[in-house]
N, C-alpha and C positions, 0 to 999 in steps of 0.2 A: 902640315899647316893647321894651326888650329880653325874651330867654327867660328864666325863669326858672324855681324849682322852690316849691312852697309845702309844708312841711314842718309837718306835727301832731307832736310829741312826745310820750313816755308808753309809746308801744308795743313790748311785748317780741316780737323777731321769734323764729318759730316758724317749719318747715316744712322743706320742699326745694326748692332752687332749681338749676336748669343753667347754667354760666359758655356763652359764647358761646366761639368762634373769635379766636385772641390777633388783637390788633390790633398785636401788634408785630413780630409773623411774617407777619398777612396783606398787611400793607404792601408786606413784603421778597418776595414769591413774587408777587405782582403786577410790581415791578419785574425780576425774574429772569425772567419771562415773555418781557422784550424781548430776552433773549438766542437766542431759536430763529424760525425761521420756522414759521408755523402755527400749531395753535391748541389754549392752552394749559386745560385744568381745572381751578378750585379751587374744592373744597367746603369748607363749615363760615365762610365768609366772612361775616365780622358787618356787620347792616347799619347802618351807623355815617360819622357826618359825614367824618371820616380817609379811610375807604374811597371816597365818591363826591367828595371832592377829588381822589383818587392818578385814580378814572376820568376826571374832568375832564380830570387831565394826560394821559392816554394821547389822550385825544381832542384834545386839540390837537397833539399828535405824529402824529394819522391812525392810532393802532391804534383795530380794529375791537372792540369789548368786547358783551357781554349780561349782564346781571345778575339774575339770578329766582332769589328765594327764595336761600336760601344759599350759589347755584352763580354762581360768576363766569368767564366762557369769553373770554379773551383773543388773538384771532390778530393776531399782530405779525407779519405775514409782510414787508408793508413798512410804511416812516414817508412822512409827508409835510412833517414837520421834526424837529429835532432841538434843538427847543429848548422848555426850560420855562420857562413866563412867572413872573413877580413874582407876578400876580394869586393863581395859586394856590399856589405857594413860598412866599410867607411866611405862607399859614396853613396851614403843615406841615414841619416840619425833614424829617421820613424821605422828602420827594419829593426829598428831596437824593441817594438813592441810586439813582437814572435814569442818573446821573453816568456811575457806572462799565459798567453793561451797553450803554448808547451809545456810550460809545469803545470797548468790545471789539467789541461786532458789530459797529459803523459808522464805528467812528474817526474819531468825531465831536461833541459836544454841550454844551452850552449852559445853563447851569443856571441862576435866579436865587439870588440868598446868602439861604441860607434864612430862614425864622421857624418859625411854633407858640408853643408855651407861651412866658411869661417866662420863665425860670427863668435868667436873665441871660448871660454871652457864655460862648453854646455853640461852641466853636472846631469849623472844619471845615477846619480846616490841617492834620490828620489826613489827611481824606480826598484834598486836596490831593496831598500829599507822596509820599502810595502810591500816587497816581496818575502822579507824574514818577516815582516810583523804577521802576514798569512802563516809563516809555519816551513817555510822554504827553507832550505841551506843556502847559502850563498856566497862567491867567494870569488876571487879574482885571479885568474890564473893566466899566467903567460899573455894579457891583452886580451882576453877573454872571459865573459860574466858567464860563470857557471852555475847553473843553479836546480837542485834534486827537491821533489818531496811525494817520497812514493808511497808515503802514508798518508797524503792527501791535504788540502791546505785546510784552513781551519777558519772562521769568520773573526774577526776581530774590529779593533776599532782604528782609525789610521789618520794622522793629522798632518797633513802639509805643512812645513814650516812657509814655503810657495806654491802657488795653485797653479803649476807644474801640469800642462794640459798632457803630454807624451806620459806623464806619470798618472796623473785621475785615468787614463787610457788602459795603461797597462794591469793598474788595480783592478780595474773597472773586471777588464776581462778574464784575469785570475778569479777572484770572487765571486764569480756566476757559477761556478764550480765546487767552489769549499763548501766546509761543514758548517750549515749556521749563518749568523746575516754579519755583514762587515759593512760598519759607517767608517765612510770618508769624510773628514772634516778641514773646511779650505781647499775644496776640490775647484779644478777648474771651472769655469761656469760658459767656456767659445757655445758657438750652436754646432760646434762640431762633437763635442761632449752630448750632446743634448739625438744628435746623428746617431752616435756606435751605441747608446745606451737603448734607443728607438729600434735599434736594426738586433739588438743582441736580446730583445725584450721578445721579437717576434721570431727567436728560435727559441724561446720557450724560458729566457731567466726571468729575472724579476728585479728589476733596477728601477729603484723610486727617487724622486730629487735630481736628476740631473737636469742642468744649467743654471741651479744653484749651488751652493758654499757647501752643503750637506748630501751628500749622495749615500744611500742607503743601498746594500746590497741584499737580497735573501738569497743563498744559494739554492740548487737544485743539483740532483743526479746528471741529468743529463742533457744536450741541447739538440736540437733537428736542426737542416740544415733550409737556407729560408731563399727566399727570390726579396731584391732590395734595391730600391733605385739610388743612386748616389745624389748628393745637396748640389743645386748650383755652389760654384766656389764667387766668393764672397771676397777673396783678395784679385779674383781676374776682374770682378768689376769693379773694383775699388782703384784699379788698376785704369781699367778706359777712361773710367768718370774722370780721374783726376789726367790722364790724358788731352780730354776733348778741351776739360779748362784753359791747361795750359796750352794749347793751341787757338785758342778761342772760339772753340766749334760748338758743335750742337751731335749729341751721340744719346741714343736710346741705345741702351743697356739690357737686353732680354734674358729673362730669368733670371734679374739680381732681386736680392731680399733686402728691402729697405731695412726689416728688423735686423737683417745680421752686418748693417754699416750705418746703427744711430749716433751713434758720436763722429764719425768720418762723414757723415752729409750732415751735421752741425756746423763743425767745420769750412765745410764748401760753401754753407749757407750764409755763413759768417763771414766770409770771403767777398758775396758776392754773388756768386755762380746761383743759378738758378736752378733749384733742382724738382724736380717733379716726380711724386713716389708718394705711392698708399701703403700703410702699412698690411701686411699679407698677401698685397698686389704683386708678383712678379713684373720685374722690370724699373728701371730707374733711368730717368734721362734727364742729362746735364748742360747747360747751355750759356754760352757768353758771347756776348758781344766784341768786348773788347778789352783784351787782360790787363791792359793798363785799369781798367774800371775796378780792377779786383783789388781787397787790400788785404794785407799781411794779418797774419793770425800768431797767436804761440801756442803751442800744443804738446802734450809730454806722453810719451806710449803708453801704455798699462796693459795687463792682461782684461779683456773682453768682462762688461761693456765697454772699456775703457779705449784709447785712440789706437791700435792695431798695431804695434809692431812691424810686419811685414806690408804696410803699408808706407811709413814713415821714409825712404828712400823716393816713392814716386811724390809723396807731397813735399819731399827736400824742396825737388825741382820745381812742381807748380809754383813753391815757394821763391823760386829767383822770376819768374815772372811778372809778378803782381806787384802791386807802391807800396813802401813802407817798410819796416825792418822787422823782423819776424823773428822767435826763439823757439828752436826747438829742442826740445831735452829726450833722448833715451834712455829706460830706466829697464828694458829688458836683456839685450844683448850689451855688451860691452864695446864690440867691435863693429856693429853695424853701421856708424856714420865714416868707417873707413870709404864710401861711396861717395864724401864730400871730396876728397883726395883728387878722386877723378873727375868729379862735375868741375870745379879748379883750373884743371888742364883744358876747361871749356869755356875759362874765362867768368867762371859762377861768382868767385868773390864769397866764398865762406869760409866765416870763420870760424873755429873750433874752439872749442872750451872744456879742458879734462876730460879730454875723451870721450866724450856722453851728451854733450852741447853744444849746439851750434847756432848762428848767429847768420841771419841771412838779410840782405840790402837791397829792395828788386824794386823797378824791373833791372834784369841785367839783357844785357846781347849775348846770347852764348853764339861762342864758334866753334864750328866742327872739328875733329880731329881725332886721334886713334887713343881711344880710354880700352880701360880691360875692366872688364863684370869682375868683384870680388864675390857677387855671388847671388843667389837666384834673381830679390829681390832688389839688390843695385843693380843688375844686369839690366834690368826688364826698364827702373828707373832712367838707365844713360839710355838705353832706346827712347826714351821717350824725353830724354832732353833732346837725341836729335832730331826729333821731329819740330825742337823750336830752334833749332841753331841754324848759323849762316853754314852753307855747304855741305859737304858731305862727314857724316861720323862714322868709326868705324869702329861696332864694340865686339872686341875680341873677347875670348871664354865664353863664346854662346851657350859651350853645352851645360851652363848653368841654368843661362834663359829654357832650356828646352829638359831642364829638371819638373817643371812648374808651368809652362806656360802650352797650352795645345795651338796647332796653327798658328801660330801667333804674329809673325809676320802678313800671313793671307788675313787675318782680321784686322789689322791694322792696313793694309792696302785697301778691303774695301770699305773703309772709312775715308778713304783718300789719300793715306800716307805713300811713298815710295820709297819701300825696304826689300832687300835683297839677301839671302842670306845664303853663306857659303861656309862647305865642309870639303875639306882635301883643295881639291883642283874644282870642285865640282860648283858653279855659281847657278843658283835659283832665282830668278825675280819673280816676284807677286803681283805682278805692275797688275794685272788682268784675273788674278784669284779669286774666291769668292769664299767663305767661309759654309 
């Protein structure tokens, strides 16, 4: 039987809740780990499917890991291969970024051509390209990204045709390595760039410009291995906030960063939704009265600062609550409004436009019933449609929701939701959790 999540509808979430350790920085400092000998610290690490896939793959490369409680201790002082298998690659695109800290300290490694989410053909010719442009061989064999350079990589200059965050990533941490400085030009600008470049700076490289367009690298010999605390994650609050709206609650958000969600509390503010947040203040709390008060926005994703991608599925939803008719456009994945398909089966009332556009009429009534997660970020979006729907929802493919989301059920019950979730035979309620 697959996992799933069983969702009551009706309840207005109240309270405080704490986002966990982004999963999309602790991914990339796990893999930056493999650039030093010895043994590296990160705290605030969520404990999260994503995260004991990345250990799987450390362990079959022969690095030594420990994982307790939120501390994950990494010594990579040697490997015992240099290769990631399929088995764990393709349920995980970002184990794609091993790529580069392998051939800089080992010039050497082996990747399979990733997976993860659907959200249809995520190009890693990106990552490729900046790895020949260093000096690398590269080449694609049997499903597999192979790639040597045991004469050591070289600094150069490197321009994104897209600011390709998994790619500024992977550069990023080849080039603390090579010979010489290497500018990236059109680099991603998330704050999660702004994270590995912070964390890789304090084992000793020299990474200047990141979380702008221009990332400058100077190489060095060698790196030390560092103690790092990981970022609140910035899509788990962007996740409740737009939550409490569409429920018409009132939820303080602990440890979110206003700066890493200014155009998504634009948005909400545009909306309606009341939100309260200092800039550099952790914490952000969102409050509504009454979501018919709220009215409809149009919004189109972008890479950061722009409106968030991986947020664009939970604001579908707030989106069929509110008056008025709303447009929203994605311009990063292709396939990611495949999550209107199933808010639909809920009774949403969206309509689509070339795949990339959708067309929303709110308020609507949604009703419960059995949708499937296409994948993390839909996943986590139908939970939280049915926390506005009449009756009971039932969203099957959890184990996507539990790619990305820590606790996630127990922090939504104690906000006052009533969610249940089950794996096998095996039924958990949170009715009485606590996060």
């Amino acid at each position: 039987m697959s996992e799933r999540f069983y969702v009551e509808g009706g309840a207005r979430l109240e309270g405080e809740v704490e986002v966990s350790g982004a999963k999309n920085a602790a991914l990339k400092f796990v893999a930056a780990a493999l650039l030093a000998p010895g043994k590296t610290v990160l705290h605030g690490v969520p404990r999260i499917k994503d995260i004991w896939t990345m250990i799987s793959l450390l362990d079959e490369l022969g690095v030594k890991t420990s994982f307790s409680g939120h501390t994950l201790e990494i010594d990579a002082t040697s490997l015992d291969s240099y290769t990631a298998p399929y088995e764990l690659v393709r349920q995980m695109r970002a184990s794609l970024v091993v790529l580069g800290p392998l051939v800089a300290r080992f010039g050497e490694a082996e990747v399979s051509a990733p997976g993860g989410c659907n959200l249809g053909f995520r190009k890693f010719n990106f990552h490729v390209d900046g790895l020949r442009k260093l000096g690398a061989e590269v080449e694609l064999d049997h499903g597999f990204i192979k790639a040597t350079a045991h004469g050591g990589l070289r600094g150069t200059e490197i321009i994104f045709e897209y600011p390709s965050v998994g790619a500024t990533e992977n550069v990023m941490m080849a080039s603390v390595l090579a010979d010489g400085i290497t500018i990236i030009e059109n680099a991603a600008r998330e704050p999660e760039i702004v994270a590995i470049a912070d964390m890789l700076n304090s084992m000793g490289a020299n990474v200047m410009g990141a979380g702008t367009g221009r990332v400058v690298v100077e190489g060095v010999d060698e790196l030390a291995p560092t103690e790092w605390t990981v970022m609140p994650d910035r899509i788990e609050a962007g996740t409740f906030l737009m939550a409490a709206a569409a429920t018409g609650g009132d939820v303080l958000v602990r440890n979110a960063m206003p700066e890493h969600l200014k155009m998504e509390l634009d948005k909400l503010r545009a909306m309606g939704v009341e939100i309260e947040a200092s800039p550099g203040t952790p914490g952000i709390r969102a409050r509504v009265g009454d979501t018919t008060m709220l009215s409809g926005v149009d919004l189109s994703t972008l890479p950061f600062p722009g409106f968030a991608t991986d947020l664009q599925a939970q604001m579908l939803v707030l989106l069929t609550q509110v008056s008025g008719t709303s447009i929203l456009t994605e311009n990063v994945y292709e396939n990611r409004l495949q999550v209107a398909e199933e808010l639909n089966r809920m009774d949403a009332g969206i309509d689509l436009f070339g795949g990339h556009r959708a067309l929303v009429r709110g308020p609507r009534r949604l009703s419960g019933t059995i949708v499937q997660a296409p994948d993390l970020r839909g996943g986590a979006a139908l939970v939280m449609a049915g926390l506005t729907a009449d009756g009971t929802t039932v969203v099957d493919g959890a184990n996507h929701i539990l790619r990305g989301y820590e606790l996630f059920e127990e922090k939504l019950t104690h906000l006052g939701a009533t969610v249940a979730f089950e794996a096998g035979s095996s039924l958990r309620s949170s009715q009485h959790a606590t996060p």
